[in-house]
C-alpha positions, -999 to +999 in steps of 0.1 A: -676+554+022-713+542+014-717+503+008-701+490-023-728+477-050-711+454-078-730+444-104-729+410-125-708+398-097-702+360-088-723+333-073-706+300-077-714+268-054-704+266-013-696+243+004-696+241+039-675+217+064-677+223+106-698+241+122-711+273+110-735+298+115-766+298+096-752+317+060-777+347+060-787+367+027-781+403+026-804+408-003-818+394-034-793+372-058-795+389-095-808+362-123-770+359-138-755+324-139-724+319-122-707+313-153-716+350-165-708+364-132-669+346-131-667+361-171-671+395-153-640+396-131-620+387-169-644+417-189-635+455-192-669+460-173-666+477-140-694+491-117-706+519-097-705+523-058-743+535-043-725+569-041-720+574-080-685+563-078-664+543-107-655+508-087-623+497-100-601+463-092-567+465-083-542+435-075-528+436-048-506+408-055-504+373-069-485+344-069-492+335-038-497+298-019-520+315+009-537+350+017-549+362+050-572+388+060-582+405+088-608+428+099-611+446+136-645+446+136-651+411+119-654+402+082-685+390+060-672+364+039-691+365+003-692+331-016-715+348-039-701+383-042-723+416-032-757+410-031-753+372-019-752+356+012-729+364+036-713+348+064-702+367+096-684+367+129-653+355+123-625+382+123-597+368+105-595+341+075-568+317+058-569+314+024-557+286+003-560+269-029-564+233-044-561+221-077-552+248-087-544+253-132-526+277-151-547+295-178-544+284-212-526+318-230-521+327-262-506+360-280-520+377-311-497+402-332-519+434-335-508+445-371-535+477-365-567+493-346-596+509-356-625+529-341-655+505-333-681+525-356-655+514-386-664+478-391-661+482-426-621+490-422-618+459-401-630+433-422-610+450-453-581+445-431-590+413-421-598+397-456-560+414-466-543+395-442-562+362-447-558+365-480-518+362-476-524+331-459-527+342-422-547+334-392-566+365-384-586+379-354-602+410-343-603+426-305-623+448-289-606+466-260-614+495-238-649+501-221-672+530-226-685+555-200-720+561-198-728+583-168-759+604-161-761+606-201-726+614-210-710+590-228-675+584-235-660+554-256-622+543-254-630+511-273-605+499-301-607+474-318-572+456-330-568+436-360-545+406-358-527+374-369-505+346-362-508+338-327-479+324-307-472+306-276-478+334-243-445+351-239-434+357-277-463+386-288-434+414-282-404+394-298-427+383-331-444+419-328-407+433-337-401+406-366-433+421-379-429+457-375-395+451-392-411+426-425-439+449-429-433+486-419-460+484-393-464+498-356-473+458-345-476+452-307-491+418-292-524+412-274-530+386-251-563+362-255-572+337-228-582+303-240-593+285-210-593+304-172-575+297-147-593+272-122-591+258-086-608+255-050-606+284-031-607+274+005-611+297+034-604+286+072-615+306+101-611+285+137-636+249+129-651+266+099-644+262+063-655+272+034-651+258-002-658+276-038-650+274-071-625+298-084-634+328-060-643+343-026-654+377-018-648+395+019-653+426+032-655+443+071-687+445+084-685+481+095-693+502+070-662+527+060-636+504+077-610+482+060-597+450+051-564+440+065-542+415+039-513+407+055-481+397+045-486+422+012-456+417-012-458+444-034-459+444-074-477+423-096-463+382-095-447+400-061-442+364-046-405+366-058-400+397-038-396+377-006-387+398+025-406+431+016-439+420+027-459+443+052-496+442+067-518+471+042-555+478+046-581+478+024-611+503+017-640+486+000-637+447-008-610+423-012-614+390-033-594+363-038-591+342-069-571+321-093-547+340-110-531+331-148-503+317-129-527+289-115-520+307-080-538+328-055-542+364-067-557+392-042-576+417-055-593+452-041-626+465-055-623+501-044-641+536-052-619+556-079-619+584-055-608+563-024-578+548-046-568+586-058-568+595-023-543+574-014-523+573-048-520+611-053-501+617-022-476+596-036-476+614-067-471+650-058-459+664-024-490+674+000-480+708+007-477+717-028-499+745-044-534+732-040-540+740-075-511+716-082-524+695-063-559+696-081-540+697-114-520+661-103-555+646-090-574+652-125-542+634-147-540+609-123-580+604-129-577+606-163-552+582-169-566+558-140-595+554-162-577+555-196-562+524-185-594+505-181-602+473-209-567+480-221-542+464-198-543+427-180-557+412-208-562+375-191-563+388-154-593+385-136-587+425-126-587+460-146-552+467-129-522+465-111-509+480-080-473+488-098-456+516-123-472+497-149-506+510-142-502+529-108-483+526-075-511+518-050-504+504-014-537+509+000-555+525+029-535+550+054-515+570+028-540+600+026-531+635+033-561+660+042-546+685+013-544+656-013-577+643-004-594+677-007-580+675-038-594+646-048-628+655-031-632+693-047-624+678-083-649+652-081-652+631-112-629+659-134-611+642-164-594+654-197-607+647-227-599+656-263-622+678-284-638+646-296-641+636-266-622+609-260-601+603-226-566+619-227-538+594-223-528+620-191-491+608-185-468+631-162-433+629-148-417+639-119-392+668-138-394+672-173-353+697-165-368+721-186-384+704-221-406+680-223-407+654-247-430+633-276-447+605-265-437+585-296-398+590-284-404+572-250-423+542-255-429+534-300-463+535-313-482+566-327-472+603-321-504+615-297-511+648-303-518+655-274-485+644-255-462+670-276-426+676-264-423+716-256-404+743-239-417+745-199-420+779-201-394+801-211-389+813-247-350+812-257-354+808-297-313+786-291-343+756-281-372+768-303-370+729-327-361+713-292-325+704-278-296+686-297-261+675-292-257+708-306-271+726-281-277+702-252-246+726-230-258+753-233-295+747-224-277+719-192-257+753-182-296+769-178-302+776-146-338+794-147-363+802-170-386+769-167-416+767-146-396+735-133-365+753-116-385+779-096-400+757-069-384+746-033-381+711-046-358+716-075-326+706-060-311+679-077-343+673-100-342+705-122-305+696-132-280+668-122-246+657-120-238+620-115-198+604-115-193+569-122-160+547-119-158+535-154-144+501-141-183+491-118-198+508-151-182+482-174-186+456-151-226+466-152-229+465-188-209+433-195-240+415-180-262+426-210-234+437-237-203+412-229-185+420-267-176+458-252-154+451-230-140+480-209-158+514-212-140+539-234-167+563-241-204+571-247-217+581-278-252+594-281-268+580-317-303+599-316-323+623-291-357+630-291-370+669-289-363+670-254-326+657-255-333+628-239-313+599-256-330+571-274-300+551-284-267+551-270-231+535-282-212+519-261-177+519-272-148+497-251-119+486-257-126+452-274-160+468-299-187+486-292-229+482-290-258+499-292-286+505-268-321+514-279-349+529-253-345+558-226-360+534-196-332+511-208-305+535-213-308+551-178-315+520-159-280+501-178-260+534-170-271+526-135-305+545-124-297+578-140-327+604-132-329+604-173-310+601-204-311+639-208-274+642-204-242+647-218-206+629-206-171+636-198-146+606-198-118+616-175-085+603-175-068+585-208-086+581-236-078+542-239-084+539-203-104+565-184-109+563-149-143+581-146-173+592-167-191+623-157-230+623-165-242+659-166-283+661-168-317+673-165-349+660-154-364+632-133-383+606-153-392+603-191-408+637-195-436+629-212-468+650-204-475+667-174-442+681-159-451+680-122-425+702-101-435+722-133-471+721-130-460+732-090-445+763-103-468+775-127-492+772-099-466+792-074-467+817-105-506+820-102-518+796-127-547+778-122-554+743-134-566+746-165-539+768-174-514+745-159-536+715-177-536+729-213-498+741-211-491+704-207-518+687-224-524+701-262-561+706-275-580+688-242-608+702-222-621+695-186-651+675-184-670+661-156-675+626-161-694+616-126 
């Protein structure tokens, strides 16, 4: 990988206790002060490696009391970031923090969003909702893309009120979705950074700076070792799954919102898809699967950007919630070939704007509407359809009408025809009724013992979006298919249907009988694998999942 070039990156003051070899300058400082350069690492402004690569930053995790890093080949230590002086020869550091403060957080209910060329929508909304006496705000999130003169914008910019203490955005958001028939969600704003010392220890020498402290191996192509990693964001309450992971590119460490040490990897978009997209799709898959998987997983990397971590000094996390990333060593020669002969490849919509590229693991054989799974807008291009297959019984999508028949459907999807269907394609899960009911008295106490389960709604794909629960002293309803298979204990998804067995006032058992691995939205990918088994290539496998998009080359 060539040398990593950040721009606008930051300079803030060293000190420098012990003994210490003479801190040499690896080229010129830029002219920003190191109050602009510490805004950076808190923008939606990322940079580009000397290669033509996006540069993205990725927690690793936070929460932490003290970080150390390694290198083989020894580490440059960067108080001023790339293109500052740097400090060599030592080959490991400890990292700690002192006076270290919490950011000041607040969250704003985002009542709706605009394009950013409609400033004359914005302040209309904004003059409405001050008129009838609230606090208003406007947001710009998202980042544009302007590459070799292509240009694409995923800017937004939300219109909001009211703000409450960090923590209650989603619970006011629903008081105000309900009061005014709105779609309103929450968006974070940061009042005040989070501060500190960050001090770094290697044998006699130390080294002292405000808020930040870059470091990188001083072979070129080689990684950073951070040991102890405790995987997911705020992972320091995951104590006892910690491991050693390296590093390609740079790691820095900083003050976090929690007023704790946060590690952070600044790392080439293709080196990160390298290791991600193995863990995505299986490496011996078709390749034009595999090519298929690399250019969502692209797409949505880069979706994300300026529109998540709103208050984190980083664009994303290592976790579900953006993607699962655990660093160097996880590539695959097929996946990174992949990644390598699809080079810069997105989605984009006629307009061109970036395609919100989600996928699943096994859609069971219908895929579903975005607006189903997670609220908000319907996207037109995440639309709920057959995967493959034309049977006109599931033309407007399955039902409890219909929902045995398609279950007893053994073929006929792209998903069902590939070696890695068992157990994905369809499902069949028992549960002792007495460990069920003791699972959902912890969140629904008022049921009492499991009678039955009554689906209330499904979305296009069958999938159930709120559930009864019906016991023996009432019954409750849940709402949300993450929610619903995660209380029914980790069921592959709520695209099922239930038999209670033994007596009705007191069954022993209930029998979960289902299709599908995952939410379903998007790209189906054991799906995507057959179509390609088939002969598809990826933009046919693309376009069957993905309505109205075309490949573009962004970089």
């Amino acid at each position: 990988m060539a040398p990593q070039r950040w721009v606008k990156r930051l300079p803030l003051l060293v000190l420098i206790a012990a003994t210490l070899p003479a801190l040499m300058p690896a080229q010129a400082a830029d002219e920003f002060s190191s109050g602009d350069k510490l805004r950076t690492l808190y923008s939606n402004h990322f940079s580009f490696t000397d290669d033509g690569l996006p540069q993205l930053t990725i927690e690793i995790m936070g929460g932490q009391k003290k970080v150390e890093l390694a290198a083989t080949g020894g580490l440059a230590l960067m108080p001023d970031g790339e293109g500052g002086a740097q400090l060599s020869g030592a080959k490991s550091w400890s990292v700690t923090l002192e006076n270290g403060k919490p950011a000041q957080l607040r969250d704003w209910i985002v009542m709706s969003r605009f394009r950013p060329d409609d400033s004359l929508s914005v302040e209309v909304e904004l003059a409405k909702w001050k008129k009838s006496g609230h606090k208003t705000k406007s947001f710009e999130i998202g980042t544009i893309f302007a590459v070799a003169g292509e240009v694409l914008d995923t800017r937004e910019i939300l219109v909001a009120i009211d703000p409450v203490p960090a923590g209650q955005g989603l619970a006011r958001a629903r008081q105000l979705s309900e009061k005014h028939g709105v779609n309103a969600t929450f968006h974070t704003e940061m009042k005040r950074r989070p501060s500190g010392t960050i001090v770094a220890r290697s044998g006699s020498m130390e080294i002292r700076n405000a808020s930040v402290l870059w470091f990188a191996n001083k072979k070129a192509s080689s990684t950073v070792m951070v040991k102890n990693v405790v995987s997911g964001h705020g992972g320091s309450q995951l104590k006892g799954r910690q491991q050693d992971r390296s590093y390609f590119g740079s790691v820095y460490v900083t003050v976090g919102r929690d007023g704790k040490l946060s590690v952070v990897n600044a790392v080439a978009a293709d080196d990160l898809l390298s290791g991600l997209v193995p863990s995505e799709m299986f490496p011996d898959a078709h390749m034009e699967a595999l090519r298929a998987q690399t250019i969502a997983a692209r797409t949505e990397l880069l979706q994300k950007l300026g529109v998540r971590h709103f208050g984190d000094p980083f664009l994303l996390c290592a976790t579900q919630h953006c993607q699962v990333y655990s660093g160097a060593g996880h590539e695959h020669p097929r996946t990174t070939k992949a990644v390598r002969t699809t080079r810069g490849q997105v989605l984009v919509t006629r307009d061109k704007q970036l395609v919100d590229a989600r996928y699943s693991a096994t859609c069971g054989g219908h895929s579903e509407h975005n607006e189903v799974v997670w609220g908000g807008d319907a996207d037109p291009v995440l639309r709920g359809r057959l995967d493959g297959g034309k049977d006109s019984r599931f033309r407007k999508g399955v039902s409890d009408r219909n929902i045995t028949a398609f279950l007893d459907q053994k073929e006929g999807s792209f998903c069902a025809k590939t070696k890695y269907s068992k157990d994905r394609f369809r499902w069949q899960k028992e549960v002792n009724v007495d460990d069920l009911s003791k699972r959902v008295a912890a969140k629904h106490p008022k049921v009492g013992r499991l009678r039955s389960l009554r689906p209330l709604k499904r979305g296009i794909s069958g999938r159930i979006t709120r559930l009864e629960l019906v016991g023996d002293r009432g019954s409750s309803q849940v709402q949300g298919e993450l929610v619903i298979r995660r209380l029914l204990g980790g069921l592959r998804s709520s695209l099922f249907e239930t038999a209670v067995h033994g007596p009705a006032n007191h069954p022993t058992s209930i029998e979960f009988r289902g299709a599908g691995f995952g939410h379903g939205v998007g790209m189906c990918q054991l799906g995507a694998i057959g179509m390609a088994e088939q002969g598809h290539d990826l933009k046919s496998i693309l376009s069957h999942y993905y309505k109205n998009i075309k490949l573009h080359r962004l970089y």
